[in-house]
C-alpha positions in Angstrom: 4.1 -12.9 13.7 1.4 -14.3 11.5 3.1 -16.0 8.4 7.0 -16.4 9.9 5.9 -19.9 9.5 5.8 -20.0 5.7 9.4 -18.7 6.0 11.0 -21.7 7.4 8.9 -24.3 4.7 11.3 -25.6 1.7 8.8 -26.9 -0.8 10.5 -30.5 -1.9 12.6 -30.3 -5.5 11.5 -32.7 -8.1 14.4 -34.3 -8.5 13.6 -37.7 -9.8 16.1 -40.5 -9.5 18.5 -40.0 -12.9 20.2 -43.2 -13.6 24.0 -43.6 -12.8 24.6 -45.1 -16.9 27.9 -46.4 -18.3 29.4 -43.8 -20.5 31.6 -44.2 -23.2 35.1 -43.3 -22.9 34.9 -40.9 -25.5 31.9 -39.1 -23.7 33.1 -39.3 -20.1 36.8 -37.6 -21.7 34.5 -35.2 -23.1 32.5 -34.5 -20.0 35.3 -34.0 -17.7 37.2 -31.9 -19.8 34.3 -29.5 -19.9 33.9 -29.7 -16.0 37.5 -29.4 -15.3 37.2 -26.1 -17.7 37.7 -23.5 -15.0 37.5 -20.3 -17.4 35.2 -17.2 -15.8 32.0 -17.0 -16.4 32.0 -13.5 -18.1 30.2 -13.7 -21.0 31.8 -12.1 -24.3 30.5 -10.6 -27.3 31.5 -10.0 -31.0 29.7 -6.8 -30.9 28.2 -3.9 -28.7 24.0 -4.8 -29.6 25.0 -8.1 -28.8 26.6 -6.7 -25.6 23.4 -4.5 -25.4 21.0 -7.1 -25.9 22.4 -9.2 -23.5 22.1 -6.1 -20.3 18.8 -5.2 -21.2 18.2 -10.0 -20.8 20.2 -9.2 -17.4 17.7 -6.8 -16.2 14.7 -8.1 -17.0 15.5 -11.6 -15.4 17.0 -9.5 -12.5 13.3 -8.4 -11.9 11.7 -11.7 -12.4 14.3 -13.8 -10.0 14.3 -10.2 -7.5 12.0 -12.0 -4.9 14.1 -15.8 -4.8 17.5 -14.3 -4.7 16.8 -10.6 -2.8 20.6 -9.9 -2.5 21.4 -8.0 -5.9 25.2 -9.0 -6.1 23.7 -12.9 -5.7 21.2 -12.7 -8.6 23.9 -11.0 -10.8 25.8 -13.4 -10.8 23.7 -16.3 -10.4 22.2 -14.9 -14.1 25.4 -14.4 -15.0 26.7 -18.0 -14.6 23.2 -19.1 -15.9 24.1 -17.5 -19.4 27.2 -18.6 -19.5 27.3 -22.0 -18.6 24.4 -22.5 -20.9 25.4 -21.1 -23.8 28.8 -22.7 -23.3 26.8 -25.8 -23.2 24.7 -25.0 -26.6 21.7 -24.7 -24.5 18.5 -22.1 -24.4 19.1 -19.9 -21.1 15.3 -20.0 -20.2 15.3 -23.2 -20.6 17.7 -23.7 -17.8 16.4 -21.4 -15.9 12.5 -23.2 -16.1 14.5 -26.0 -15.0 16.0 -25.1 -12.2 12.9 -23.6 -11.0 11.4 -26.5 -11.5 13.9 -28.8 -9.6 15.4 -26.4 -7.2 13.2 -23.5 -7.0 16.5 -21.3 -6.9 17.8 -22.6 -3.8 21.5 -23.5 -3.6 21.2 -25.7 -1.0 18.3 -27.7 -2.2 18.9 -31.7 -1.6 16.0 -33.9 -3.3 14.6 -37.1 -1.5 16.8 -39.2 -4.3 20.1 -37.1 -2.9 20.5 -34.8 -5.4 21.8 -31.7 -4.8 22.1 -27.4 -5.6 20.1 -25.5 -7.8 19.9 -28.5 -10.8 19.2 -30.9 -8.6 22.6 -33.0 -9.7 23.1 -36.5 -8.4 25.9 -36.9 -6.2 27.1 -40.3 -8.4 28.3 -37.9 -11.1 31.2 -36.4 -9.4 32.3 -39.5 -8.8 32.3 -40.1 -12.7 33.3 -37.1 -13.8 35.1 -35.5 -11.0 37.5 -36.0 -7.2 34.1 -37.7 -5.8 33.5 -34.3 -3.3 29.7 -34.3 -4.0 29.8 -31.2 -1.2 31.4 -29.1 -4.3 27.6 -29.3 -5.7 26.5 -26.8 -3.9 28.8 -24.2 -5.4 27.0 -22.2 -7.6 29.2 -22.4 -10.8 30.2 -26.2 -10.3 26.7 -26.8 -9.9 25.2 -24.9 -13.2 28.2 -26.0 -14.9 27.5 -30.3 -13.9 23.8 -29.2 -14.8 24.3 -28.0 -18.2 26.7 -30.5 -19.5 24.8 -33.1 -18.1 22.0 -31.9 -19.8 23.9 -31.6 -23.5 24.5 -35.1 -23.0 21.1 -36.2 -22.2 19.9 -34.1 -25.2 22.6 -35.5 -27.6 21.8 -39.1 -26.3 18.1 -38.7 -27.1 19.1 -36.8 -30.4 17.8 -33.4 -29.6 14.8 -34.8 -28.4 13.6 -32.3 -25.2 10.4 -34.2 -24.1 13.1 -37.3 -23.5 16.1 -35.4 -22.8 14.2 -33.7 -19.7 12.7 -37.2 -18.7 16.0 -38.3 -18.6 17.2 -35.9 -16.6 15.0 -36.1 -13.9 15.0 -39.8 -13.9 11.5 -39.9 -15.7 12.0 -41.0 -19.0 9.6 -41.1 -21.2 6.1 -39.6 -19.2 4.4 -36.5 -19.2 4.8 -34.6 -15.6 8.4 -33.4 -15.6 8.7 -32.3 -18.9 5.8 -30.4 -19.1 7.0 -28.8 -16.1 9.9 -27.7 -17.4 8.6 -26.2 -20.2 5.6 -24.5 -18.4 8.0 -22.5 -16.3 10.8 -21.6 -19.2 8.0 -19.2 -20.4 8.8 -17.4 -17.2 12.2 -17.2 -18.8 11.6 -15.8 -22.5 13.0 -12.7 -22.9 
């Protein structure tokens, strides 16, 4: 079969080398508490074109993600999670979502050559700080884009709602050009 090849080939994640930083009492407290937060990720609304609005998002990204998650019940709720975990996290969905194309390409069991790990690419250190330790609970998809997204806030607040830095930060790149860029490149993917 001509091309079965191409199947078996992960391209590598961009996962740079994030720093394991001291955090502040106050910001680790905070950090936990929003990762030991087990509510559902079902999204709610205050009213029906809001509901609306947000079916006609889940459709269209449906088509977009159709040929990295084929299985319709997997993209649904991988979009699903994405929305909520990142507007629980104050965060623009297609940003995320550029991002974890960028570092992950959608796969849930991507590891980087740094060790980090799922579809954000998160560093194994921060379950220790945050967590039990069980880095293996990175590759569940909600654990995973929830550790992403709060990880993220932080970054961004850090760097004072800088997104160039934030992203740098992020990906263990602080303060040049590539990963960044990247990021944003593939978030117009996202826009709705």
């Amino acid at each position: 079969m001509v091309g079965s090849g191409a199947f078996f080939f992960q391209a590598p994640s961009w996962a740079g080398v994030q720093l394991e930083e001291p955090l502040a009492d106050s910001v680790r407290t905070a950090l936990s508490s929003a990762i030991a937060n087990q509510a559902p990720p079902v999204p709610e609304f205050p009213d029906t074109e809001s509901r609306l609005h947000y079916l006609r998002w889940l459709g269209a990204m449906s088509e977009r993600l159709a040929r990295k998650l084929p299985d319709l019940t997997t993209r649904k709720e991988f979009l699903q999670t994405v929305w909520y975990e990142s507007k629980r996290a104050g965060l623009d969905v297609s940003l995320v979502l550029g991002l974890i194309q960028v570092e992950s390409n959608f796969r849930k069991f991507a590891v980087s050559s740094a060790g980090a790990r799922g579809y954000m690419q998160v560093m194994p250190f921060w379950t220790r700080v945050l967590a039990d330790g069980d880095a293996g609970k990175l590759f569940h998809m909600q654990t995973n884009l929830r550790f992403g997204c709060v990880i993220l806030r932080h970054y961004l607040n850090r760097e004072r709602g800088d997104w160039f830095m934030a992203l740098g930060r992020y990906n263990g790149s602080r303060g040049r050009a590539p990963y960044p860029q990247a990021v944003l490149r593939a978030q117009k993917v996202w826009l709705a």
